[in-house]
PyMOL Python script that loads the backbone (N, CA, C, O; Angstrom):
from pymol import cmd

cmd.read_pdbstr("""\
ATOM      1  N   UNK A   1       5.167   9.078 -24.714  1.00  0.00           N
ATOM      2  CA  UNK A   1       4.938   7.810 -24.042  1.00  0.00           C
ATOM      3  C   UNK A   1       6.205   7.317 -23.359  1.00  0.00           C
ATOM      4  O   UNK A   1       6.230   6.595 -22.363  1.00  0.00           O
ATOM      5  N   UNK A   2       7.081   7.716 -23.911  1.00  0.00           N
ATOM      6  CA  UNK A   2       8.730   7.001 -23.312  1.00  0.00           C
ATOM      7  C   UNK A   2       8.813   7.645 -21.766  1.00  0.00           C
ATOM      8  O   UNK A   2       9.421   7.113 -20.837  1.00  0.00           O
ATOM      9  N   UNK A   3       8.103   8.849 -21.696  1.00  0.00           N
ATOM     10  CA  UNK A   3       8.266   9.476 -20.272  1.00  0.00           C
ATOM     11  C   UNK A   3       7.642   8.716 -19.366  1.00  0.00           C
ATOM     12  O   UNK A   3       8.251   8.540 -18.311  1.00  0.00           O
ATOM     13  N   UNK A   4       6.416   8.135 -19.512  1.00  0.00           N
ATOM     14  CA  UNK A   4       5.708   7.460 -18.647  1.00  0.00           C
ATOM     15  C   UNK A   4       6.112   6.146 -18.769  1.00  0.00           C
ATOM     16  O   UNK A   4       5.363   5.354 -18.198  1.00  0.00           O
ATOM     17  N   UNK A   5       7.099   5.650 -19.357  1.00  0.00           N
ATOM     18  CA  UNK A   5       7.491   4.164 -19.208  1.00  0.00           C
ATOM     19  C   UNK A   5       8.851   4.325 -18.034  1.00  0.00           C
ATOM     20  O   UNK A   5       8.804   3.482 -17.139  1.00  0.00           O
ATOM     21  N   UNK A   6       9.778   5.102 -17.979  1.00  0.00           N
ATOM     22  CA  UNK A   6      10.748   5.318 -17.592  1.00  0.00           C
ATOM     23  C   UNK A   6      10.440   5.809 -15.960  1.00  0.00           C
ATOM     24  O   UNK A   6      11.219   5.623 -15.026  1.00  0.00           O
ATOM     25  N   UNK A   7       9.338   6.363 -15.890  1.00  0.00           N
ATOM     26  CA  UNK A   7       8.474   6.812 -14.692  1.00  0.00           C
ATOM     27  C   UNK A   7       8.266   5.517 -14.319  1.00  0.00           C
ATOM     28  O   UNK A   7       8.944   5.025 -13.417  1.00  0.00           O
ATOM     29  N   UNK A   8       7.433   4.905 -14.881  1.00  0.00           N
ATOM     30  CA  UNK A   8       7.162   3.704 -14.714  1.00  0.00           C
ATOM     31  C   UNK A   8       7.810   2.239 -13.332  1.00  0.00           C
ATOM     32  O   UNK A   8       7.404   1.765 -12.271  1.00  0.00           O
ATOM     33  N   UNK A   9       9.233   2.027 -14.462  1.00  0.00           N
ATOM     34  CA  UNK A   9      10.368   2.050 -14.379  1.00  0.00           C
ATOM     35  C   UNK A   9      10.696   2.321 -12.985  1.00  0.00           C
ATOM     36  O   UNK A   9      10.664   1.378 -12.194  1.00  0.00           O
ATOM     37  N   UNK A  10      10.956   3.300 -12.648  1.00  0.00           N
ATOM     38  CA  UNK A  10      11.781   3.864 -11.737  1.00  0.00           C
ATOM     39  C   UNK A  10      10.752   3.663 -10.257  1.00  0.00           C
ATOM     40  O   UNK A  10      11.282   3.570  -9.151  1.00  0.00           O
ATOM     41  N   UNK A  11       9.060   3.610 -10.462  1.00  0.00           N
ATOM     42  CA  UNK A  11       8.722   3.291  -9.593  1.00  0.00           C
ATOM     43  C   UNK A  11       8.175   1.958  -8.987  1.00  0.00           C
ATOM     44  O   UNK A  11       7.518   1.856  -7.951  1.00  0.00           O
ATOM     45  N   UNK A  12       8.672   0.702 -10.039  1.00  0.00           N
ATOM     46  CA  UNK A  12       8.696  -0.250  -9.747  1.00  0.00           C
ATOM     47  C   UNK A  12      10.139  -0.275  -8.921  1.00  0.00           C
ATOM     48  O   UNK A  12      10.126  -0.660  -7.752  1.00  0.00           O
ATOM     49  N   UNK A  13      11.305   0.116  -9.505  1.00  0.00           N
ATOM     50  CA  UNK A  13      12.392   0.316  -9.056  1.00  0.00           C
ATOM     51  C   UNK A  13      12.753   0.458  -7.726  1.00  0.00           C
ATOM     52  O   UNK A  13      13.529  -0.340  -7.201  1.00  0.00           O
ATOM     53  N   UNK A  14      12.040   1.837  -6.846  1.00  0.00           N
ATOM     54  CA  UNK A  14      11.506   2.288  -5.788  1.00  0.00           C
ATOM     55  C   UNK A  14      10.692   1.511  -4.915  1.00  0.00           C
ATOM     56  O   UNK A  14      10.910   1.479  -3.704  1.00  0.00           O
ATOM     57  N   UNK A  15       9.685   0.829  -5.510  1.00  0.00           N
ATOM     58  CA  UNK A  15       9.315  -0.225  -4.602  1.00  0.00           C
ATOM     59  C   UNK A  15       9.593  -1.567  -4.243  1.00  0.00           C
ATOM     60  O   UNK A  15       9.062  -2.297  -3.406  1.00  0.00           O
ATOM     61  N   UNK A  16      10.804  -1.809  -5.269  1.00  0.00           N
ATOM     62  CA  UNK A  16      11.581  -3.008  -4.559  1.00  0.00           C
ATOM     63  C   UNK A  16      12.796  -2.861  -3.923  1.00  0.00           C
ATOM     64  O   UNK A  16      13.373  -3.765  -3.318  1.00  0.00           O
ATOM     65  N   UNK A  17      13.252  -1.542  -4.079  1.00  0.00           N
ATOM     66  CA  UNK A  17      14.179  -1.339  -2.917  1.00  0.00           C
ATOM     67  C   UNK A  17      13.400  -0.900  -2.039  1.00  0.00           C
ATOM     68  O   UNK A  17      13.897  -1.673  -1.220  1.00  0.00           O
ATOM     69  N   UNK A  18      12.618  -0.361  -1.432  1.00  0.00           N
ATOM     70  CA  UNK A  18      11.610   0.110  -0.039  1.00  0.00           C
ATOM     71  C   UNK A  18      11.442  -1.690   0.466  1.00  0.00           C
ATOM     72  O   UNK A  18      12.258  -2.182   1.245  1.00  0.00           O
ATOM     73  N   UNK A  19      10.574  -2.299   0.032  1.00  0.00           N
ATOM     74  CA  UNK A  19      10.204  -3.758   0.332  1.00  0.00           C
ATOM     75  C   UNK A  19      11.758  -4.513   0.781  1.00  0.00           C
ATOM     76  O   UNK A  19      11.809  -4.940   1.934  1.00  0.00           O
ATOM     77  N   UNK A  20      12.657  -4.636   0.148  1.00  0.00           N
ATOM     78  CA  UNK A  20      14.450  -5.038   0.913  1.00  0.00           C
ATOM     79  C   UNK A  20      14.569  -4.196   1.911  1.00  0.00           C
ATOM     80  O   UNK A  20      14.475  -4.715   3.024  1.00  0.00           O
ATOM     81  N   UNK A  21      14.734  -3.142   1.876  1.00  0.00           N
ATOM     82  CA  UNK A  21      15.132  -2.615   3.115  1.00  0.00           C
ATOM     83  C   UNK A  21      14.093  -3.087   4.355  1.00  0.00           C
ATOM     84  O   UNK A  21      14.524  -3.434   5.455  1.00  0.00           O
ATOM     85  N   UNK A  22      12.756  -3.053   4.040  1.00  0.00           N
ATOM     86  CA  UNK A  22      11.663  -3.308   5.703  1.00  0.00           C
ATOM     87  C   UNK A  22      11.794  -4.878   5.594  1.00  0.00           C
ATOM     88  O   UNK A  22      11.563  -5.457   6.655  1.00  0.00           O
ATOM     89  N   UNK A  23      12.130  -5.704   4.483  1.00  0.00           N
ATOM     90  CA  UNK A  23      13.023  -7.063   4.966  1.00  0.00           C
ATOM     91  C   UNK A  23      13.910  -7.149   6.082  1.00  0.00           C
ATOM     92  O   UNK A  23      13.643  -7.768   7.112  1.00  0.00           O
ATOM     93  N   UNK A  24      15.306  -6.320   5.798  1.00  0.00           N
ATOM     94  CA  UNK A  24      16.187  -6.648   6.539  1.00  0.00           C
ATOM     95  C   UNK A  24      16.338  -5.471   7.902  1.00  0.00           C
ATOM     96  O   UNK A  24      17.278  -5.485   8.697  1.00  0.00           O
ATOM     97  N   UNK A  25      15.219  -4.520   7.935  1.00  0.00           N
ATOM     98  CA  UNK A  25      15.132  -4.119   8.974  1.00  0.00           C
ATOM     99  C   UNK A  25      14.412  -4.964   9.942  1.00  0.00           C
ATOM    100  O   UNK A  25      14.454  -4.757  11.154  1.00  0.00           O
ATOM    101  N   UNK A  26      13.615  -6.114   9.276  1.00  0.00           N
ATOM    102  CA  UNK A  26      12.892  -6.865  10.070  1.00  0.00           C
ATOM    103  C   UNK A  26      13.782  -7.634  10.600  1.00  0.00           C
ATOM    104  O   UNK A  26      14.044  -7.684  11.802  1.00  0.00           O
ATOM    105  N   UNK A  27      14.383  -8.389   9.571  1.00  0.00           N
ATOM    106  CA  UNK A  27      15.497  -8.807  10.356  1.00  0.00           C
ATOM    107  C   UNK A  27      16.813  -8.700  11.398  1.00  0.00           C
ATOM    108  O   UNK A  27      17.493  -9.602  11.887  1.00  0.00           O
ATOM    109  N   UNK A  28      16.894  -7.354  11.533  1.00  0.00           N
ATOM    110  CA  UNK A  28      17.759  -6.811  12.111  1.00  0.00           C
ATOM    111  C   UNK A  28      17.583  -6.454  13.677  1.00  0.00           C
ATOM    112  O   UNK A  28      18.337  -6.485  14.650  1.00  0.00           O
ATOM    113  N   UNK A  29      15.911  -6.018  13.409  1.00  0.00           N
ATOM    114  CA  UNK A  29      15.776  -5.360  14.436  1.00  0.00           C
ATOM    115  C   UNK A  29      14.599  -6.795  15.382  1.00  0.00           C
ATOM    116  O   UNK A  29      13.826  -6.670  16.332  1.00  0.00           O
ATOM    117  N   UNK A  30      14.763  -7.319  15.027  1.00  0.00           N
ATOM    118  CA  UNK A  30      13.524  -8.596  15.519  1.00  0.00           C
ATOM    119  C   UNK A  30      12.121  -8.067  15.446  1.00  0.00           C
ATOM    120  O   UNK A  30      11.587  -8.001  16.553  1.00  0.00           O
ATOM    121  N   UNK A  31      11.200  -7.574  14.183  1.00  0.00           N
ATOM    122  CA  UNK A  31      10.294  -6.697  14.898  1.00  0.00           C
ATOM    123  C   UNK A  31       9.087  -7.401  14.463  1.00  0.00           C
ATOM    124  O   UNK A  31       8.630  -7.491  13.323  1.00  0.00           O
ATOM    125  N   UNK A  32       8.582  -7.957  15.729  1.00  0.00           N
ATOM    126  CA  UNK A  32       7.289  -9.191  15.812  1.00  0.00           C
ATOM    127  C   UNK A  32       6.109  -8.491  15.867  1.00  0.00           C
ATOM    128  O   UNK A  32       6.241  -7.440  16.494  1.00  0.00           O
ATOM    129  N   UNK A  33       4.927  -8.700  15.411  1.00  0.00           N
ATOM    130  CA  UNK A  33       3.942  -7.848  15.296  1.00  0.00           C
ATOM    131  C   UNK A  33       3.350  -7.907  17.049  1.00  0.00           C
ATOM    132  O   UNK A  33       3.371  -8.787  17.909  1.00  0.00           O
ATOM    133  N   UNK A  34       2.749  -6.220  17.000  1.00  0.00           N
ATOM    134  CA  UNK A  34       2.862  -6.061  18.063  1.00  0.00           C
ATOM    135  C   UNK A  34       1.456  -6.395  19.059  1.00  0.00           C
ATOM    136  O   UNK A  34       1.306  -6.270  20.275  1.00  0.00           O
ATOM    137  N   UNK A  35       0.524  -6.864  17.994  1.00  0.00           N
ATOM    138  CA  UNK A  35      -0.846  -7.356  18.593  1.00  0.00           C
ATOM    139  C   UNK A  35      -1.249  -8.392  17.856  1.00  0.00           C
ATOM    140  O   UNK A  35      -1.131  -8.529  16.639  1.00  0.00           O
ATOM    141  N   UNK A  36      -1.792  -9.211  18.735  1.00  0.00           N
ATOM    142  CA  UNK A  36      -2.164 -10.753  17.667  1.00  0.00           C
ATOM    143  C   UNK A  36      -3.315 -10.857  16.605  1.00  0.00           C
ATOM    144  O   UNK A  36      -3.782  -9.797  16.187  1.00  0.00           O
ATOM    145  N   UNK A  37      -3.731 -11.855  16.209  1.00  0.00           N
ATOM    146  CA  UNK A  37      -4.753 -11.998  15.124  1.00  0.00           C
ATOM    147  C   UNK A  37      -5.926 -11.701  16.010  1.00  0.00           C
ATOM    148  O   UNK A  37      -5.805 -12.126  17.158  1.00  0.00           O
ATOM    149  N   UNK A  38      -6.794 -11.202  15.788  1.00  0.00           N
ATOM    150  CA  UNK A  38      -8.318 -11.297  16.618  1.00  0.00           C
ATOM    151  C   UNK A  38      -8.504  -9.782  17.143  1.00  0.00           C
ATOM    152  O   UNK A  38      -9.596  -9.226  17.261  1.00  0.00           O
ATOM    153  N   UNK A  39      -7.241  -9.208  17.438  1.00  0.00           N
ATOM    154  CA  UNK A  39      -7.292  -7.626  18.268  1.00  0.00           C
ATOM    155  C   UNK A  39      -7.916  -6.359  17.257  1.00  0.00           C
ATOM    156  O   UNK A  39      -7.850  -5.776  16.175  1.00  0.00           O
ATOM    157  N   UNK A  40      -8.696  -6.497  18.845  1.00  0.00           N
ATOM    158  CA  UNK A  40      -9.952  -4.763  17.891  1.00  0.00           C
ATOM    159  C   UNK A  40      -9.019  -3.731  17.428  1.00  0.00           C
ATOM    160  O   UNK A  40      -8.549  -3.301  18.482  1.00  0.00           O
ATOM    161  N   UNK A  41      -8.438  -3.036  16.391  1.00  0.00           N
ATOM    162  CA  UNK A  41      -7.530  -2.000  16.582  1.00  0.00           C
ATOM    163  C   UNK A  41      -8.180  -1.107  15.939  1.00  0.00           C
ATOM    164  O   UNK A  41      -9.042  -1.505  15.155  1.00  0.00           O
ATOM    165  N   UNK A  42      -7.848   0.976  16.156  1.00  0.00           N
ATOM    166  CA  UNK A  42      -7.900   2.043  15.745  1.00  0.00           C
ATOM    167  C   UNK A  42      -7.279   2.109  14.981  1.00  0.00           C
ATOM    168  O   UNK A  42      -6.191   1.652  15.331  1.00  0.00           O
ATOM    169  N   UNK A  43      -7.261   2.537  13.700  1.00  0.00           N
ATOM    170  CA  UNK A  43      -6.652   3.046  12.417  1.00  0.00           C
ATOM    171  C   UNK A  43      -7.187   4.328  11.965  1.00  0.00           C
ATOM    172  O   UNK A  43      -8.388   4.552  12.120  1.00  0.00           O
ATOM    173  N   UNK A  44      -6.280   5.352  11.321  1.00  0.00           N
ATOM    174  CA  UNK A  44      -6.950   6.248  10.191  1.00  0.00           C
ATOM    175  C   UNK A  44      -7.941   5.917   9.812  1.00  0.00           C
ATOM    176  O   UNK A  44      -8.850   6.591  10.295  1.00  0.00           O
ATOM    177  N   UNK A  45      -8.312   5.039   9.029  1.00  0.00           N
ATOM    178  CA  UNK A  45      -9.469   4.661   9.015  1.00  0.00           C
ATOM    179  C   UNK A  45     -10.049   4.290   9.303  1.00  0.00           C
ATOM    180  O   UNK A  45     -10.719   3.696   8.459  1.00  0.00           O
ATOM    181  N   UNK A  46     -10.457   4.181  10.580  1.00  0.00           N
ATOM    182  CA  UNK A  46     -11.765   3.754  11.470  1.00  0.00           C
ATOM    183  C   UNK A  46     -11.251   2.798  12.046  1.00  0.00           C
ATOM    184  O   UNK A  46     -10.030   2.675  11.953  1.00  0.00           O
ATOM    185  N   UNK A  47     -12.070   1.767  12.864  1.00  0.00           N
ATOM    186  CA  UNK A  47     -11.443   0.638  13.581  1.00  0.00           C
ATOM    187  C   UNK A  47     -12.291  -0.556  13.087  1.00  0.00           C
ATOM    188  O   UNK A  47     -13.438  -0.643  12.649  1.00  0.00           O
ATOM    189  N   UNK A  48     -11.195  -1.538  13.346  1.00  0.00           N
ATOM    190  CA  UNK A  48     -11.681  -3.011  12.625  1.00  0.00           C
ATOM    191  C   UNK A  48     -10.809  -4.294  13.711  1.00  0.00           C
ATOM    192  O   UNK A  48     -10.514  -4.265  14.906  1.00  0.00           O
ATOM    193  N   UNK A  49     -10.693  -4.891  13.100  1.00  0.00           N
ATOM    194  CA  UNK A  49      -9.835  -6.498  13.743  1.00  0.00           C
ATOM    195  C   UNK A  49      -8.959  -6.691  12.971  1.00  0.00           C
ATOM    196  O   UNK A  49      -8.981  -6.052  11.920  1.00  0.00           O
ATOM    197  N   UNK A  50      -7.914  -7.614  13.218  1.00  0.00           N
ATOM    198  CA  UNK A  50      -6.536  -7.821  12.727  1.00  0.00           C
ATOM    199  C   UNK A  50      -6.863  -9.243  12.138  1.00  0.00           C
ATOM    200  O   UNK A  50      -7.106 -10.177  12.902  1.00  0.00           O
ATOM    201  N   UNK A  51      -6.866  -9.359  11.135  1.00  0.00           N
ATOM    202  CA  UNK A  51      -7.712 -10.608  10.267  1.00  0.00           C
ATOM    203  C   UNK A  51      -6.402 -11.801  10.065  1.00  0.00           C
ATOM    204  O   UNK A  51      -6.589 -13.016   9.993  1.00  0.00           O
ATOM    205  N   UNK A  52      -5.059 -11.106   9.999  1.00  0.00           N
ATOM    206  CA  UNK A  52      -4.053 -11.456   9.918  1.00  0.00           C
ATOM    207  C   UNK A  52      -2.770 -10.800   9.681  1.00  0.00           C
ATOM    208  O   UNK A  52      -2.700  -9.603   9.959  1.00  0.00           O
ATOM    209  N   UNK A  53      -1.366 -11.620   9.036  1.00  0.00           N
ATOM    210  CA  UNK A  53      -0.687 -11.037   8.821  1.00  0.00           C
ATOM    211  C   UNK A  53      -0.287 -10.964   7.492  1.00  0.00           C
ATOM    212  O   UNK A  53       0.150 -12.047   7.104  1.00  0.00           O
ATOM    213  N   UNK A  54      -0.273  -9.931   6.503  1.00  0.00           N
ATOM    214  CA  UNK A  54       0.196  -9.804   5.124  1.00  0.00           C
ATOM    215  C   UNK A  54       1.483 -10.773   4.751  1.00  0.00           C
ATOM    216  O   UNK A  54       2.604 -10.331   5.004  1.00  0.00           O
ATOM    217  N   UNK A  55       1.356 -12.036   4.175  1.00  0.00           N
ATOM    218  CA  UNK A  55       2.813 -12.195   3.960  1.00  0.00           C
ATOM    219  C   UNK A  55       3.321 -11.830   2.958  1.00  0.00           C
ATOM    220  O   UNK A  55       4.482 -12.207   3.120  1.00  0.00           O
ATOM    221  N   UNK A  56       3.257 -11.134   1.586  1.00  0.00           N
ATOM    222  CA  UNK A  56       3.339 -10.314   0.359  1.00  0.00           C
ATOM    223  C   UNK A  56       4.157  -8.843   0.762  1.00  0.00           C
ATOM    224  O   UNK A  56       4.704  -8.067  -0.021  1.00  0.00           O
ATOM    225  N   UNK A  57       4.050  -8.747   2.167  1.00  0.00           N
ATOM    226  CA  UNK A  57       4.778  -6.776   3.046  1.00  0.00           C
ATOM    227  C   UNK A  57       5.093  -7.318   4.067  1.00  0.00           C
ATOM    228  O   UNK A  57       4.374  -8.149   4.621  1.00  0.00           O
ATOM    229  N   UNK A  58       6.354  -6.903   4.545  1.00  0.00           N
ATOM    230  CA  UNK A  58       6.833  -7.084   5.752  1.00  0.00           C
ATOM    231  C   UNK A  58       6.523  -6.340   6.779  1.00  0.00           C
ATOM    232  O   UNK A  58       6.889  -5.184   6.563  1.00  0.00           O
ATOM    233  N   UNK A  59       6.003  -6.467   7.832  1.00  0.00           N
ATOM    234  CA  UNK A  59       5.143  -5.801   9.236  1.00  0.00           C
ATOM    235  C   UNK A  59       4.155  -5.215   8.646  1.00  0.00           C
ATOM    236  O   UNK A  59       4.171  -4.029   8.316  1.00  0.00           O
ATOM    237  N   UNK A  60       3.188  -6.018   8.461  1.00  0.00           N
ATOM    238  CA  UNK A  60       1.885  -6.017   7.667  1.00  0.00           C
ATOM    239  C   UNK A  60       0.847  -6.281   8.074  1.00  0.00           C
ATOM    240  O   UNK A  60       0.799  -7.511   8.107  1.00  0.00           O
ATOM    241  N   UNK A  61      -0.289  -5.765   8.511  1.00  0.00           N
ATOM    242  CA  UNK A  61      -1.350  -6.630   9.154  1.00  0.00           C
ATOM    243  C   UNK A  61      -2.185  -6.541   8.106  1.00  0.00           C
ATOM    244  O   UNK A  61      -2.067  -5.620   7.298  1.00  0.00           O
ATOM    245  N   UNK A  62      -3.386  -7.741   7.957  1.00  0.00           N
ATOM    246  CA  UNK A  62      -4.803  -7.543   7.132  1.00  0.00           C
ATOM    247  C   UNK A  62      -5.953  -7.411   8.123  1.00  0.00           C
ATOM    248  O   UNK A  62      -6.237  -8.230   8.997  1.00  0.00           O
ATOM    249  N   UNK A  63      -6.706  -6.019   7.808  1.00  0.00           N
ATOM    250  CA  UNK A  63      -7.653  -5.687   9.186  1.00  0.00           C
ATOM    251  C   UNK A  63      -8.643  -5.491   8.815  1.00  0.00           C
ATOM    252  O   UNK A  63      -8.908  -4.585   8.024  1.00  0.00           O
ATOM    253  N   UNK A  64      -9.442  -6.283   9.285  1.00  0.00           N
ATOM    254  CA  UNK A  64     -11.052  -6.377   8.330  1.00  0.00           C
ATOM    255  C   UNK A  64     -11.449  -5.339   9.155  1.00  0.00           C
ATOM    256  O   UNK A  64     -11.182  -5.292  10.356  1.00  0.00           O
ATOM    257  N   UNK A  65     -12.102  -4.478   8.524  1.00  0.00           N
ATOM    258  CA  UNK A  65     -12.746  -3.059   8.983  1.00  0.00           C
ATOM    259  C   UNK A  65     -13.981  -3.079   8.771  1.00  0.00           C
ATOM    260  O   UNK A  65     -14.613  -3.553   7.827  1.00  0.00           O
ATOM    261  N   UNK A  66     -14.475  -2.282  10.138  1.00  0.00           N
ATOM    262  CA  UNK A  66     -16.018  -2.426  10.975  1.00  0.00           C
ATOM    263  C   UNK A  66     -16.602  -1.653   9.928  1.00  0.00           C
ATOM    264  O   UNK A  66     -15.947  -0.685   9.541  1.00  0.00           O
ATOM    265  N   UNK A  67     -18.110  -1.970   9.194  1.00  0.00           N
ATOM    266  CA  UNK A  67     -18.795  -1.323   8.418  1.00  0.00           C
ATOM    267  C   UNK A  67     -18.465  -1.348   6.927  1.00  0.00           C
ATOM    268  O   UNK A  67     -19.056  -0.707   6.058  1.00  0.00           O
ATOM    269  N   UNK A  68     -17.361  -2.243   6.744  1.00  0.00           N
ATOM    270  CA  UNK A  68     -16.802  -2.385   5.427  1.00  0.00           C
ATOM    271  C   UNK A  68     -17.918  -2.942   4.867  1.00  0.00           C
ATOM    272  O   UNK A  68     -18.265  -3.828   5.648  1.00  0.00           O
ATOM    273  N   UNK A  69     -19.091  -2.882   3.411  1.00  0.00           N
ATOM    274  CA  UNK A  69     -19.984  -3.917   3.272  1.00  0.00           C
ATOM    275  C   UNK A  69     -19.120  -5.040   2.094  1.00  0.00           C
ATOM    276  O   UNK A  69     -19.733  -5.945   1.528  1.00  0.00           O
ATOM    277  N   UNK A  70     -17.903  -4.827   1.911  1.00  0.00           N
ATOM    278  CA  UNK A  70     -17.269  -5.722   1.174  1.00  0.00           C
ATOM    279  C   UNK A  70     -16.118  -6.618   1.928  1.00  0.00           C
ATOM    280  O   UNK A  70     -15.393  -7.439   1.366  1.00  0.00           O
ATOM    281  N   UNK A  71     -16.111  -6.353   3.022  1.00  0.00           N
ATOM    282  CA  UNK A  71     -15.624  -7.194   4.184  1.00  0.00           C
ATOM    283  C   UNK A  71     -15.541  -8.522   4.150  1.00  0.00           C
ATOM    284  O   UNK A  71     -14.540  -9.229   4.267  1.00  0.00           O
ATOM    285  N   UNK A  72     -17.115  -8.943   3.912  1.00  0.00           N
ATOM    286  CA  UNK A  72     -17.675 -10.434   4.137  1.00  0.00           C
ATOM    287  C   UNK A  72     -17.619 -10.998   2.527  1.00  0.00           C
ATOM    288  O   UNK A  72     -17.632 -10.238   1.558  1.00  0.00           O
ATOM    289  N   UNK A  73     -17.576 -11.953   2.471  1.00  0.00           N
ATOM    290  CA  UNK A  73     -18.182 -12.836   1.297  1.00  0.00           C
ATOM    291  C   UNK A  73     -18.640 -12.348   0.244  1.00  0.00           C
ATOM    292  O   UNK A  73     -19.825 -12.551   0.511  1.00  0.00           O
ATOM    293  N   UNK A  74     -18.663 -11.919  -0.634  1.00  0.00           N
ATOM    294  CA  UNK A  74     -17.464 -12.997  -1.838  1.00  0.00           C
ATOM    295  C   UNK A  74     -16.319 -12.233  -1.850  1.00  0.00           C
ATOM    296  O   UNK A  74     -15.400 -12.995  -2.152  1.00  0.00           O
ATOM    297  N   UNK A  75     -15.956 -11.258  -1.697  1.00  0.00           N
ATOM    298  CA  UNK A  75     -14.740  -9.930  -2.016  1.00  0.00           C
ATOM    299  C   UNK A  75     -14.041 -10.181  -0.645  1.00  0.00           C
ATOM    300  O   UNK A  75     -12.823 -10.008  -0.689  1.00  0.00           O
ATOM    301  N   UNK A  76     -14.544 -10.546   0.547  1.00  0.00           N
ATOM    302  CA  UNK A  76     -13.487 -10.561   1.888  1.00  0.00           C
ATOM    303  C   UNK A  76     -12.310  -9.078   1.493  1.00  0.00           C
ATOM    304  O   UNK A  76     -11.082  -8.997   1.492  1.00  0.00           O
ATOM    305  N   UNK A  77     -12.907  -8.534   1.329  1.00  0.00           N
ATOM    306  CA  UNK A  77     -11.703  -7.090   1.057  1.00  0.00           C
ATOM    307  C   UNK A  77     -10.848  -6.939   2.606  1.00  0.00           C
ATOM    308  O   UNK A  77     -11.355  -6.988   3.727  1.00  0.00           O
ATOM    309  N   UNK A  78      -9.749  -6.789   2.332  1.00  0.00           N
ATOM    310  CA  UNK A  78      -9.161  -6.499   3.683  1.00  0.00           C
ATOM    311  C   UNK A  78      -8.126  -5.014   3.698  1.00  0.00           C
ATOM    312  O   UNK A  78      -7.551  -4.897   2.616  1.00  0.00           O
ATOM    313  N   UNK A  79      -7.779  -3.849   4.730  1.00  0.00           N
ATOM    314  CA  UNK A  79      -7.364  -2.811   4.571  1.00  0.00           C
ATOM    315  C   UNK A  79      -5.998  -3.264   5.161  1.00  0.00           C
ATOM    316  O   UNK A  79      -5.800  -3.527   6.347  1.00  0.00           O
ATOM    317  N   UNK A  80      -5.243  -3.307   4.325  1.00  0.00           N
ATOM    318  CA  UNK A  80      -3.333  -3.634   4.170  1.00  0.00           C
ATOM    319  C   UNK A  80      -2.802  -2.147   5.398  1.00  0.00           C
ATOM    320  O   UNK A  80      -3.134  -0.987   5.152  1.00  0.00           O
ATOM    321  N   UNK A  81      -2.135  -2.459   6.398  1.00  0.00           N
ATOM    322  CA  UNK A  81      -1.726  -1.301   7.128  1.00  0.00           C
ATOM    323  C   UNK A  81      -0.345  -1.910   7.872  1.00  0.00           C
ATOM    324  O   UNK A  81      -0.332  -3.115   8.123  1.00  0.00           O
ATOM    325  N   UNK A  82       0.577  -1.252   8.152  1.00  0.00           N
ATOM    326  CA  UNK A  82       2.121  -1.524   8.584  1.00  0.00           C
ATOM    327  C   UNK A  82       1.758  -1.624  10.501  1.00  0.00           C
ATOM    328  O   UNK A  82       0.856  -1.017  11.078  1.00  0.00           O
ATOM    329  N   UNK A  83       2.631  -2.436  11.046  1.00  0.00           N
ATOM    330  CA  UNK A  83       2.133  -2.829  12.266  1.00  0.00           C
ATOM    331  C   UNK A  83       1.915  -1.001  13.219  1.00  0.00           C
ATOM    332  O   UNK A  83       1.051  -0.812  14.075  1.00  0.00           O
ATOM    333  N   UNK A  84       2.776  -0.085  12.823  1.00  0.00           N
ATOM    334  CA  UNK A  84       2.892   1.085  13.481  1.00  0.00           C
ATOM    335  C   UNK A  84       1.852   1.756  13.295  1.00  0.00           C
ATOM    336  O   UNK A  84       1.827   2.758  14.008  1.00  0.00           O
ATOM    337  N   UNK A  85       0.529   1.569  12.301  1.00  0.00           N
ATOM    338  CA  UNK A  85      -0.224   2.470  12.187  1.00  0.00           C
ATOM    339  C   UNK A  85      -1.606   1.692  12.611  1.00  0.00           C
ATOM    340  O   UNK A  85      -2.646   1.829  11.967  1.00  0.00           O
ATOM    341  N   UNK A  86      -1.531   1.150  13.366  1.00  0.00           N
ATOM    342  CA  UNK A  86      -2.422   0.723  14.103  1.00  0.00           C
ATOM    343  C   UNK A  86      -2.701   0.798  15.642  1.00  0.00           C
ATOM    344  O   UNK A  86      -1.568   1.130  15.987  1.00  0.00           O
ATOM    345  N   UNK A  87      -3.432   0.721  16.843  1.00  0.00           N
ATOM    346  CA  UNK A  87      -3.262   1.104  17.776  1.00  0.00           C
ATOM    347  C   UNK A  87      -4.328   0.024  18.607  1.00  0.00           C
ATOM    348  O   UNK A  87      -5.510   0.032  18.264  1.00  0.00           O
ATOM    349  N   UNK A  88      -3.908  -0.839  19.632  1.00  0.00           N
ATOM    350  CA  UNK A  88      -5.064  -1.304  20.075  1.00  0.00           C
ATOM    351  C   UNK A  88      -6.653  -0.653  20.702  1.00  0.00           C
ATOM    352  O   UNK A  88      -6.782   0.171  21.607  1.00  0.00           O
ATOM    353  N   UNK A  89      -7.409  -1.111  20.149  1.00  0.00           N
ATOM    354  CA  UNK A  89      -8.969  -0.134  20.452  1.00  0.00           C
ATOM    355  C   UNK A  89      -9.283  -0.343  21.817  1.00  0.00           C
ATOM    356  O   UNK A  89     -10.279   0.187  22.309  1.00  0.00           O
TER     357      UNK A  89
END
""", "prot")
cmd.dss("prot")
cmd.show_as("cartoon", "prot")
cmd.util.cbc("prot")
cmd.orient("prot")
């Protein structure tokens, strides 16, 4: 069990240095999202709308995706994606 705590560990570790660094690259580099709230976009996974912006991830969009049936009401599920992996539709 000590192996999987230390694993653990190390990948909480890992994801709060990843999350600082796309902080202060945001900051560094000015990097404003590159399509507004409302825009149809292509993703890996299919295409949806840009519902908003994640504020929990830095260059983050929330993109409600076409055909999702947990999309709407009560779950509003939304697919978390970084502004680069999106593409206007």
């Amino acid at each position: 069990m000590r192996i999987a705590e230390v694993l653990d560990s190390h990948s909480s570790n890992l994801d709060d240095a990843h999350q600082r660094f796309l902080v202060d690259f945001q900051k560094q580099h000015g990097v404003q999202p590159p399509f507004p709230v409302g825009t149809t976009v292509n993703t890996q996974h299919g295409h949806g709308v840009i519902d908003g912006i994640y504020e929990h991830r830095p260059m983050t969009y929330r993109i409600k995706m076409s055909g999702d049936q947990k999309a709407d009401s009560p779950t509003n599920r939304r697919t978390l994606l970084y502004f680069d992996e999106v593409e206007a539709a």
